[in-house]
C-alpha positions in Angstrom: 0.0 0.0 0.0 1.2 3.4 -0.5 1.4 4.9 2.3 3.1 7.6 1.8 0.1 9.0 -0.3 -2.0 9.3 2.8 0.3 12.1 4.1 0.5 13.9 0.3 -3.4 13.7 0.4 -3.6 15.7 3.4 -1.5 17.9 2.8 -3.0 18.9 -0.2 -6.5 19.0 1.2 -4.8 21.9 3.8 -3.3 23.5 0.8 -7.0 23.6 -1.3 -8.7 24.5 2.3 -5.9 27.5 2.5 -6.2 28.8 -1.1 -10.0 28.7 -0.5 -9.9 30.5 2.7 -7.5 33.5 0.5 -10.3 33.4 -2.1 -13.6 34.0 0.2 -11.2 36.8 2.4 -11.0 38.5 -1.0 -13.9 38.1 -1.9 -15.7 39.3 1.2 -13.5 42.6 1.3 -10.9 41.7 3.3 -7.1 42.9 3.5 -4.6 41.0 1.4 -2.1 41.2 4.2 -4.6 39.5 6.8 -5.6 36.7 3.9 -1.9 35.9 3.2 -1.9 35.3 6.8 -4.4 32.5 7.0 -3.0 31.1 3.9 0.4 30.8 5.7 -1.1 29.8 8.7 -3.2 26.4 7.5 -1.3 25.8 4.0 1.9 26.6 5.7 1.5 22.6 7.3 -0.2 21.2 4.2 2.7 22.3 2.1 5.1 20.7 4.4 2.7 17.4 4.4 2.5 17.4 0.6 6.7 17.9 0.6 7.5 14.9 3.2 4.9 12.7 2.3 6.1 13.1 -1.5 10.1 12.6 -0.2 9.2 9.7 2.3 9.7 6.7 -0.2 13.3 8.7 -0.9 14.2 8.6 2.8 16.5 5.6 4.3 13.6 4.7 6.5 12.3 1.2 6.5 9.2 1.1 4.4 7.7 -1.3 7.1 7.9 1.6 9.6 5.6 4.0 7.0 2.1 2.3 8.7 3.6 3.7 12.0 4.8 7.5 10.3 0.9 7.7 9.1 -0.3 6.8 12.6 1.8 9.6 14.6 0.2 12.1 11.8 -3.0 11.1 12.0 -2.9 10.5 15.9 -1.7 14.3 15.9 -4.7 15.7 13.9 -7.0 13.3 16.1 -5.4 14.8 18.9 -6.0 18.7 18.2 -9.1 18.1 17.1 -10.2 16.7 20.4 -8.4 19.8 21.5 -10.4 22.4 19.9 -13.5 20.4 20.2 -13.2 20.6 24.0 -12.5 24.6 23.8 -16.1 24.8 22.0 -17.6 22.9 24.8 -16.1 25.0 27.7 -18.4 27.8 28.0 -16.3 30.0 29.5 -14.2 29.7 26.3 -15.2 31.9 23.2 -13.6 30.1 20.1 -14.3 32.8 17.4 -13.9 31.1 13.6 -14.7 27.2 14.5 -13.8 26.2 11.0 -11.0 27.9 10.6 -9.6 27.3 14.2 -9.9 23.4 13.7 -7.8 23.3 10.0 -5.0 25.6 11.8 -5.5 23.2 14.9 -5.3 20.4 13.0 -3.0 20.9 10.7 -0.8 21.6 13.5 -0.9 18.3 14.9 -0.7 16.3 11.7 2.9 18.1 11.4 3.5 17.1 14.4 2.5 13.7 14.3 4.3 13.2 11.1 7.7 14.5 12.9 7.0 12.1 16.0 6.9 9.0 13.6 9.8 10.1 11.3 11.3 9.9 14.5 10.5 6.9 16.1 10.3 5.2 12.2 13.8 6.0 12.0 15.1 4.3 15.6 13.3 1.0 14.3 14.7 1.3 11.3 18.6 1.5 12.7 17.3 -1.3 14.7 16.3 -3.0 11.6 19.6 -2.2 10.1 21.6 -3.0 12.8 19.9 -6.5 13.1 20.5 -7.0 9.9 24.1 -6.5 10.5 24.7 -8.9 13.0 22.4 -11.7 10.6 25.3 -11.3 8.0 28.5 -10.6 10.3 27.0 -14.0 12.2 26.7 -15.6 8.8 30.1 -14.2 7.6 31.9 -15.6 10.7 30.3 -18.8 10.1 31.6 -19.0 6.6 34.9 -18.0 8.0 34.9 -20.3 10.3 33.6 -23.7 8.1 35.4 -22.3 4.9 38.8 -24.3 4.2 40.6 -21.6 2.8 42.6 -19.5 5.3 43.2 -16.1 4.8 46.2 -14.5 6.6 47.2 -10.7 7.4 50.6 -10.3 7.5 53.6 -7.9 8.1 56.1 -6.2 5.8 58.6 -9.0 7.8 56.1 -11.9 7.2 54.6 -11.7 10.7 51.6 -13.0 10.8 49.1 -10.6 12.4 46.0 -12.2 11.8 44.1 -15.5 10.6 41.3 -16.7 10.3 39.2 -19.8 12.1 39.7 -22.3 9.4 43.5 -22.2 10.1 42.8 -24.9 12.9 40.8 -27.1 9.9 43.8 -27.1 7.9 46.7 -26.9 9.7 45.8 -28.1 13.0 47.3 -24.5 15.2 44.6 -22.2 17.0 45.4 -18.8 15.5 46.5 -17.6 18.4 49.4 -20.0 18.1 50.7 -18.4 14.8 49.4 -15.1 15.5 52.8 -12.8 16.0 55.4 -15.8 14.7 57.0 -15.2 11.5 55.5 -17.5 8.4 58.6 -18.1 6.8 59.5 -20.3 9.4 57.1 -23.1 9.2 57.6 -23.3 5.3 59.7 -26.1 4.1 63.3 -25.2 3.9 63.5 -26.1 0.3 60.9 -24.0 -0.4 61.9 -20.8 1.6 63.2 -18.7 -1.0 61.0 -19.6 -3.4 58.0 -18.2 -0.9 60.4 -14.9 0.0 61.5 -13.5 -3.6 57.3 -13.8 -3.9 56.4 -11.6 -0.7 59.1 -9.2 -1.2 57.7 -8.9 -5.2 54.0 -8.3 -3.5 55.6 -5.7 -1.1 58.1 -3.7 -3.8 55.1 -3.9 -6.6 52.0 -2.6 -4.8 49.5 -3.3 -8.0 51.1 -7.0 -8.5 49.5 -9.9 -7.0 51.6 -12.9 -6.8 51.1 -16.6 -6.4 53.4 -19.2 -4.6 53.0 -23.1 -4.0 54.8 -23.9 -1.1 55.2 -26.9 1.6 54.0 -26.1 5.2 54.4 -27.7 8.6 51.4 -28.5 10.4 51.0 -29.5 14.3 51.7 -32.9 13.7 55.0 -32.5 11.5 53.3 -33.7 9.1 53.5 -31.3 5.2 50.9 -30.2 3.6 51.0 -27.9 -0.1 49.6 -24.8 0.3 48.8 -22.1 -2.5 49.2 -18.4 -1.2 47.6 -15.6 -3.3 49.2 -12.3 -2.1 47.6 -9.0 -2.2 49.4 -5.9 -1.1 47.2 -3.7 1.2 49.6 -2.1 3.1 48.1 1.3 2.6 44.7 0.3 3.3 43.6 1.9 6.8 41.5 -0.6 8.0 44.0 -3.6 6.7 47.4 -2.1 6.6 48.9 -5.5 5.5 49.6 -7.9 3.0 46.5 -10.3 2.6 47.3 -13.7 1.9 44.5 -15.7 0.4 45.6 -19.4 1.2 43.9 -22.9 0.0 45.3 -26.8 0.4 46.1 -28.3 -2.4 48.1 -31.2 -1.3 46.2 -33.9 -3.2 46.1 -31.8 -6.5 49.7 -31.7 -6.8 50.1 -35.1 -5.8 47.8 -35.9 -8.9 50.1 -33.7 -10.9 53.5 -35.6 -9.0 51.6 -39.1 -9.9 50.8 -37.9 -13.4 54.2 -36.4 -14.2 55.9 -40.0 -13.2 52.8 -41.9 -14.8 54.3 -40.2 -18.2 57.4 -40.9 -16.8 56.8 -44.6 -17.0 55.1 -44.8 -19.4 58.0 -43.9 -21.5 60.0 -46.8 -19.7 57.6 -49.6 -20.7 58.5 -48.4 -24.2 61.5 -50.0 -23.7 60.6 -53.1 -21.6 60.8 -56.9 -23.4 59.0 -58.8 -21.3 55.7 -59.2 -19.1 57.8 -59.5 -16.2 60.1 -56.4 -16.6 56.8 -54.4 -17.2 55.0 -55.7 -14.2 58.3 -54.8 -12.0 59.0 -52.0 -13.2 55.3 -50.8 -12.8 55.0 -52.3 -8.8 58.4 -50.5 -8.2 57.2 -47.3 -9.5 53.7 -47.7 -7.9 55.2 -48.1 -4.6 57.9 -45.8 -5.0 56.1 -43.1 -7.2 52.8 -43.4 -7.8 51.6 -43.6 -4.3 50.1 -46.5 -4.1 51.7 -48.7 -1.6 49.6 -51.8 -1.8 49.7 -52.8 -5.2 50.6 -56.0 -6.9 50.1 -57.4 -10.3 49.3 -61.4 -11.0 50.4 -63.0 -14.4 48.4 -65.5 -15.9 50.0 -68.4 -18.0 49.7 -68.1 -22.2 46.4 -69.6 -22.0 45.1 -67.6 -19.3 43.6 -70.2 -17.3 46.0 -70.1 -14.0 48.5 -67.4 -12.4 52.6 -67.8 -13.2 53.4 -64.8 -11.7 52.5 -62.1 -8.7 54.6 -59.2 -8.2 53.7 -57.3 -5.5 54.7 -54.3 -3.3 55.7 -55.3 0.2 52.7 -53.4 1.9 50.9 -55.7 -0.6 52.7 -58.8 1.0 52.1 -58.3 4.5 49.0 -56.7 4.6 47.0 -57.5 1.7 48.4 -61.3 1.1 48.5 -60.3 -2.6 49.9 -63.6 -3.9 47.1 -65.7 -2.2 43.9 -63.1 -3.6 45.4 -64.0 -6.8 46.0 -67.0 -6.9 42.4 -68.1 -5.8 40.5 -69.1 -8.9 37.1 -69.1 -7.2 38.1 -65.1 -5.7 37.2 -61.7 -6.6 40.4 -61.3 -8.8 39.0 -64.1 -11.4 35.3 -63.1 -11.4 36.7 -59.5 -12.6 38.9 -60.8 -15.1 36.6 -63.2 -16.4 34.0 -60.2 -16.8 36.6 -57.9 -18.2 35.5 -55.0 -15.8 37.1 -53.4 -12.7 35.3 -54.0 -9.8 35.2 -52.6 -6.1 35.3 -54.7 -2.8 34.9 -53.6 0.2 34.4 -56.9 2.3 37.9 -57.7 1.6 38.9 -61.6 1.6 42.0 -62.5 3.1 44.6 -65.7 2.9 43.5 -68.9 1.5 43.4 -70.0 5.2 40.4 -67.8 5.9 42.4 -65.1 8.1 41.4 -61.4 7.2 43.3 -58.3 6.7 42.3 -55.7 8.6 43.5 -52.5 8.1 42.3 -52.8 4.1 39.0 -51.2 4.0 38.8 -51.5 0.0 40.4 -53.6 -2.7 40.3 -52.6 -6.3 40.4 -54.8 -9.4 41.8 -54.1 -12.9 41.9 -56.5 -14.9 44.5 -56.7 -17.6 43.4 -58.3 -20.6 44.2 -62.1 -20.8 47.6 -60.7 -18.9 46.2 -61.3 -15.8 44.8 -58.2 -13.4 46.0 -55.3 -11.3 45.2 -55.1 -7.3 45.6 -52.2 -5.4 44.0 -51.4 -2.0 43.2 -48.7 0.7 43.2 -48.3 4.7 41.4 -45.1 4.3 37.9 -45.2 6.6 36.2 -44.4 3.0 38.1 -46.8 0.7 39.6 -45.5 -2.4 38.3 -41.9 -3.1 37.4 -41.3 -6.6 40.5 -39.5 -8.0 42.4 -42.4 -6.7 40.1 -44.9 -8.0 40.2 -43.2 -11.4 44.4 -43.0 -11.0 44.7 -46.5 -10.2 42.7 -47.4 -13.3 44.7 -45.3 -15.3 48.2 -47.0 -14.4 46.6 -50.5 -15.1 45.2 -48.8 -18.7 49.1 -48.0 -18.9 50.0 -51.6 -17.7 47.8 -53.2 -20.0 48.9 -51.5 -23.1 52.7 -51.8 -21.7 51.9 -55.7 -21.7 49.9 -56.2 -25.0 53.3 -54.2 -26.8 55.9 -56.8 -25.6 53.8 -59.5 -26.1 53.4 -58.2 -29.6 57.3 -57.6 -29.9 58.0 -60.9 -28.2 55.8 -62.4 -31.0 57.9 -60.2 -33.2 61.0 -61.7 -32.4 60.2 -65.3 -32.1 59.0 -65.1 -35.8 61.9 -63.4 -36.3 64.1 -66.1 -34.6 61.4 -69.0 -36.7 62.7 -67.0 -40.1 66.4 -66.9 -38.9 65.9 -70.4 -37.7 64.2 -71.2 -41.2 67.2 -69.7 -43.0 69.8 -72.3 -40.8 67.5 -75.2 -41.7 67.9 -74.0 -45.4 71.6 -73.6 -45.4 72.1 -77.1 -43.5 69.5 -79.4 -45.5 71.2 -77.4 -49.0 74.6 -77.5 -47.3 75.2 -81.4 -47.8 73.8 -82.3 -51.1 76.0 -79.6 -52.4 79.3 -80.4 -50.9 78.4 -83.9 -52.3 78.3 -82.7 -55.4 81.1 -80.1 -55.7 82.9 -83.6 -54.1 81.8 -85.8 -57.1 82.1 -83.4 -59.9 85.4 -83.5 -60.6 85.7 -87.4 -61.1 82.6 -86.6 -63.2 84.6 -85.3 -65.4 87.0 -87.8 -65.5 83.9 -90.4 -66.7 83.4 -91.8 -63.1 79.7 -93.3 -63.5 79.9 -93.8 -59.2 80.8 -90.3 -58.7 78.3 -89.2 -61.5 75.2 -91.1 -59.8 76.4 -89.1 -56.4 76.1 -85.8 -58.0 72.5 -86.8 -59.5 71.8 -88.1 -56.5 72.7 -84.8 -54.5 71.0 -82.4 -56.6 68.0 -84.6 -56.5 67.8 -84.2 -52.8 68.3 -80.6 -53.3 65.5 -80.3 -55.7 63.5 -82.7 -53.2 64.6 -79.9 -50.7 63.1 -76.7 -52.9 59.9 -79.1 -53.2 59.4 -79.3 -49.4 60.3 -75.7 -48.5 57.9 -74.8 -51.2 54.9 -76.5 -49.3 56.1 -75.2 -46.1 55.9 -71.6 -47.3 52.7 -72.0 -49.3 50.5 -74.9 -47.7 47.2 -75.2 -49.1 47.8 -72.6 -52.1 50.7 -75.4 -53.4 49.1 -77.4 -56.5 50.8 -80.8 -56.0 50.6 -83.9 -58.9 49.4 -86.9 -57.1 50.0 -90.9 -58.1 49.7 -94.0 -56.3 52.1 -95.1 -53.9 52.6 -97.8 -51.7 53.0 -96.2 -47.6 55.0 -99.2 -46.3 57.5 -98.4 -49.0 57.7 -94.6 -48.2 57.9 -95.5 -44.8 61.1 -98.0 -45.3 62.5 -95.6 -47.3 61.7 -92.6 -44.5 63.0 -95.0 -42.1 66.6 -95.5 -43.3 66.9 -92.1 -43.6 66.0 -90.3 -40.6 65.5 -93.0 -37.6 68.4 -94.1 -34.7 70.0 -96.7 -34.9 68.7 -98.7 -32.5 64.6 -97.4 -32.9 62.5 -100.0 -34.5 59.5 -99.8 -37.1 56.5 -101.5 -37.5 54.6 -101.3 -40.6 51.0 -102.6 -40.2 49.5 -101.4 -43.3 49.5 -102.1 -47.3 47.6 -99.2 -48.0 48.4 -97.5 -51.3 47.8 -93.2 -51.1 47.5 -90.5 -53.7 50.3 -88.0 -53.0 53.7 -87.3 -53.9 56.1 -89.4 -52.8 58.6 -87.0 -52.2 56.4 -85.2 -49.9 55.1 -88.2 -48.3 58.2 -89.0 -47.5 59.4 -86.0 -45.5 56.5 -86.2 -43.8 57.1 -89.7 -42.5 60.6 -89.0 -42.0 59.9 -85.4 -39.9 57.1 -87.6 -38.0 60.0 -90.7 -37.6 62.5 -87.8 -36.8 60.3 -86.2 -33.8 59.7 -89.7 -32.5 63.1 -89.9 -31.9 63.9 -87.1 -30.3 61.6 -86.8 -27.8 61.1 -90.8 -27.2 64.6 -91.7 -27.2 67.2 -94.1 -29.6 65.0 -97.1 -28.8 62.0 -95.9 -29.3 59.2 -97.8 -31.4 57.2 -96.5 -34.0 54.1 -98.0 -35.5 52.4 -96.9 -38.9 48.6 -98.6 -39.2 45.6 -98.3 -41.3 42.6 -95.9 -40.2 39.3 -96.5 -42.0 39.7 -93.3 -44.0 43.9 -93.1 -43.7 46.8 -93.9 -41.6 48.6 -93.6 -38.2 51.7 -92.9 -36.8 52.6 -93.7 -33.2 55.2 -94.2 -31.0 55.9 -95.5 -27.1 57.5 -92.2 -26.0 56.3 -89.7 -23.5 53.8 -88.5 -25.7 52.6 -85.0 -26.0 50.4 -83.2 -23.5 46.7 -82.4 -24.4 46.8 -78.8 -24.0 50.3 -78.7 -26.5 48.5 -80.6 -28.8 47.1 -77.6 -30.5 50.6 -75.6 -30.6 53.1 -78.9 -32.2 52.5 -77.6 -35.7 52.8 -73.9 -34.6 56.4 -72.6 -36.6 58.6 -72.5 -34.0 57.3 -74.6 -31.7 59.8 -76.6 -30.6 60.5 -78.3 -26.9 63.9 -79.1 -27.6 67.1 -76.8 -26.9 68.3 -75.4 -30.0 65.3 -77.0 -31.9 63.9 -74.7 -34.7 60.2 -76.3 -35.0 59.6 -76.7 -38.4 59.5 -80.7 -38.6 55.6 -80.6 -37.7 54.5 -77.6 -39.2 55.9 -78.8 -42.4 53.4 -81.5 -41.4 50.6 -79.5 -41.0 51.4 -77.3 -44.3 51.5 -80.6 -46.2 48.3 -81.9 -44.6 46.5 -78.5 -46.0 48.0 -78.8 -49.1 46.5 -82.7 -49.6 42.9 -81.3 -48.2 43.6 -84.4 -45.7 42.7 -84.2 -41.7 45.6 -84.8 -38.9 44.8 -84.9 -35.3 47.1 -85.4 -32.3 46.4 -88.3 -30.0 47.7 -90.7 -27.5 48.5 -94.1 -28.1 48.1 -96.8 -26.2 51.6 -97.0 -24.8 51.1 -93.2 -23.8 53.3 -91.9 -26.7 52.7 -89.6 -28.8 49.8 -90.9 -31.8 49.0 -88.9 -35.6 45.9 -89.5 -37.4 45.8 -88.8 -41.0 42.1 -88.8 -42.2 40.2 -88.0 -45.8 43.8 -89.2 -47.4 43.1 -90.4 -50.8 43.9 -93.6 -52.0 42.9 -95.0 -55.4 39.8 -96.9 -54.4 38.6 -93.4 -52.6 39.2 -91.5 -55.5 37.5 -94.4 -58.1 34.5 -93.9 -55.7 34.5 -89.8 -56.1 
């Protein structure tokens, strides 16, 4: 409501009541002198009503105190009328122009009241203001008080003259226990004149603020990082100091420190060979570094079915049992590498043996691929917070990669090693026939049939030589010309050239096969050779007819079912100095025919190769 209108009303109804007044005086013959009078005399207060009551809203008073202005002025022409009423009634009072007496009377009083509650509006009003002074100073201390910044006052000399509450949050002193000690002295040493040549800028440059990251000393001994921001108000009178605006940031530059030797290591694993050397160098560095004591990483073999190796920090050892969480195939650690997901624990197993650890209130899993996964664990009454949790993940990101590169290089240099290996077996198996023949040729020469048949025979065996490397480099894409020969003669003739001494052969089979017999017979002769290097100089070896195709077994030590998939791998080789090509030639020679081959057991426990789909003349009649 506008109250203020009230007051502006009746002034202006004093003002019309004046000017009317002037007009009938006139009017009626009287002086202008005596009708300027009266016009002073009522309008005098209208015009001051009309004046405040239109400045009120302008005024610093309160407009809730405006009710209580209206009811002083109102109260004061209530009043004076009562007043002049009372006059009338008293008898022995003549009141000579009524009307006119009771507008000058009243008119008075509404001045009057208006002046009253101005006055009294504005003492509620400074209590208004100074009530609302104390809501925000008692809402400013509290801020002060639960903010975790601290803000300092200090001295040209880095005294410290004044801090505020939250000191005691931060740093653990009262600030009455730092108030008049000098600032400098509870920042790090290494840090000292770092944190001086900034304070002395902010004092010689007045319009410069300056900023410096610096290690503090709390109660406890303990560091923490602090960021100042300085601000020179030395020649401010109600400051007279320079203002230090000071927040923690201990765990942001420990991000930065983790990140900066994160990169760090990251460049090292560029240089790493092995799994291994990867996951030691990365527990080292964790430990060391990367602050994150309890860590440890757990290896799984090339299959990925059972741990090989755990490398773990020695807070990992002792608290955590590391090598026993990863080891347990029924754990945590293998349902998060089976699902390929980190996961959080926080009812945290312990040994195999059922005991518990603890002071670990949260274990965190990354797995690593089919590597094996990454552990790493907090004491904290929280667990892992969130920047720690998305830190750890990073390093086993890092790890993983890290791993998948030297496995890829390790790959790299074993088929490297398989084509150097390759290019020995070329030189050897070419190295013979041709020394043969260089040995013959010269009695060749001379007419010597003997010698002459010795050279043919030679560069036979080298052609037979191109033939075999030829279906060992192209398998199935190799177009091979087929005809019908016996398989106990290739074997004899296998036999004699590649068994011991002492090993014996058993042929139970007359099948006759479509194939080259060149080719059939390195097969038989790599299958006679690998019998008897892994089953010894007497070893027995048995070729025998399958419905579809033929055997070959020996009484050796066989091979192990899960290896059985990897013999014709290139490369793979058991044997010292061995350059596994034997059985992949094999395999290559198996595409190459269309036939089937599967590795077995026989019934001696050796080692057992079935050759199915082989075509033999009837076979093919029948297609």
């Amino acid at each position: 409501m506008g109250w203020e209108r009230v007051v502006v009303g009746l002034g202006a109804l004093y003002v019309v009541l004046a000017g009317g007044q002037v007009a009938l005086a006139t009017a009626t013959g009287e002086s202008l002198a005596e009708a300027l009078i009266d016009f002073v005399l009522v309008g005098g207060p209208g015009i001051i009503l009309l004046y405040v009551g239109h400045r009120l809203p302008k005024t610093d008073l309160h407009p809730e105190t405006y009710p209580r202005i209206i009811a002083w002025c109102l109260g004061g022409f209530g009043s004076l009328l009562v007043v002049v009423c009372l006059l009338v009634l008293n008898p022995s009072v003549t009141v000579d122009h009524l009307l006119w007496t009771l507008a000058l009377a009243t008119g008075i009083g509404a001045v009057g009241g208006f002046a009253i509650g101005a006055n009294e509006s504005r003492a509620v009003t400074q209590a208004y203001e100074t009530e609302r002074r104390n809501r925000e100073l008692t809402r400013y201390e509290t801020l002060i008080e639960e903010a975790t910044d601290v803000n300092a006052v200090l001295d040209p000399d880095g005294t410290l003259r004044y801090l505020t509450p939250s000191v005691e949050h931060v740093l653990g002193y009262a600030p009455d226990e730092l108030v008049g000690r000098n600032a400098l002295s509870y920042v790090h040493p290494d840090d000292r004149q770092h944190v001086r040549e900034r304070f002395v800028r902010t004092i010689d440059e007045p319009n410069r603020r300056t900023t410096a990251e610096f290690r503090f000393e709390r109660d406890d001994g303990s560091w923490v990082v602090l960021e100042a921001r300085n601000r020179n108000l030395l020649d401010d009178p109600l400051i007279g100091g320079v203002v230090a605006y000071t927040r923690e940031v201990t765990d942001r530059k420990r991000l930065e420190d983790n990140l900066t030797a994160l990169n760090s290591l990251t460049r090292e694993l560029m240089e790493v060979e092995t799994a291994e050397e990867v996951s030691d160098r990365v527990i080292e560095t964790a430990e060391t570094t990367l602050d994150l004591p309890c860590a440890a990483i757990g290896l799984r073999d090339e299959r990925g079915e059972a741990v090989r190796t755990v490398v773990e920090t020695e807070a990992a050892s002792e608290v955590l049992r590391a090598d026993s969480l990863l080891r347990d195939e029924d754990g945590v650690v293998r349902k998060a590498v089976e699902k390929g997901i980190p996961r959080r624990v926080t009812d945290v197993p312990g040994a195999a043996d059922g005991s518990t650890a603890p002071t670990v209130t949260e274990v965190a899993v990354f797995p690593l691929g089919s590597h094996g996964a990454f552990v790493t664990a907090s004491a904290a009454t929280g667990g892992l917070s969130p920047p720690a949790f998305d830190f750890a993940e990073t390093v086993a990101a890092n790890t993983e990669a890290a791993l998948d590169r030297a496995e890829r290089e390790g790959e790299l240099q074993r088929q490297n090693d398989r084509l150097e290996s390759f290019a020995s077996m070329l030189a050897h198996e070419l190295r013979n026939p041709l020394s043969i023949a260089k040995g013959y040729l010269a009695f060749v020469t001379e007419g010597d049939e003997a010698a002459a048949d010795e050279v043919a025979t030679a560069l036979d065996r080298i052609e037979e030589m191109i033939n075999v490397l030829l279906v060992t480099a192209r398998g199935a894409d190799l177009t091979v010309e087929r005809e019908t020969v016996a398989l106990s003669a290739v074997a004899a003739d296998a036999w004699t050239k590649r068994a011991a001494s002492a090993a014996t052969l058993l042929v139970e089979t007359e099948r006759e096969v479509e194939a080259d017999p060149v080719h059939l017979r390195h097969l038989l002769e790599n299958l006679f050779r690998n019998a008897a290097e892994h089953g010894g100089e007497e070893v027995t070896v048995r070729v025998g007819d399958l419905p579809t195709g033929f055997y070959v077994e020996d009484d050796g030590g066989g091979i192990p079912e899960t290896a059985r998939r990897s013999v014709f791998d290139a490369g793979y080789t058991t044997e010292t100095g061995g350059i596994g090509l034997g059985l992949t030639f094999v395999a290559r020679l198996v595409d190459a025919y269309d036939w089937n081959c599967t590795v077995a057991e026989s019934e001696s426990g050796g080692a057992r190769f079935e050759f199915t789909a082989v075509d033999s003349p009837g076979r093919r009649n029948d297609e």
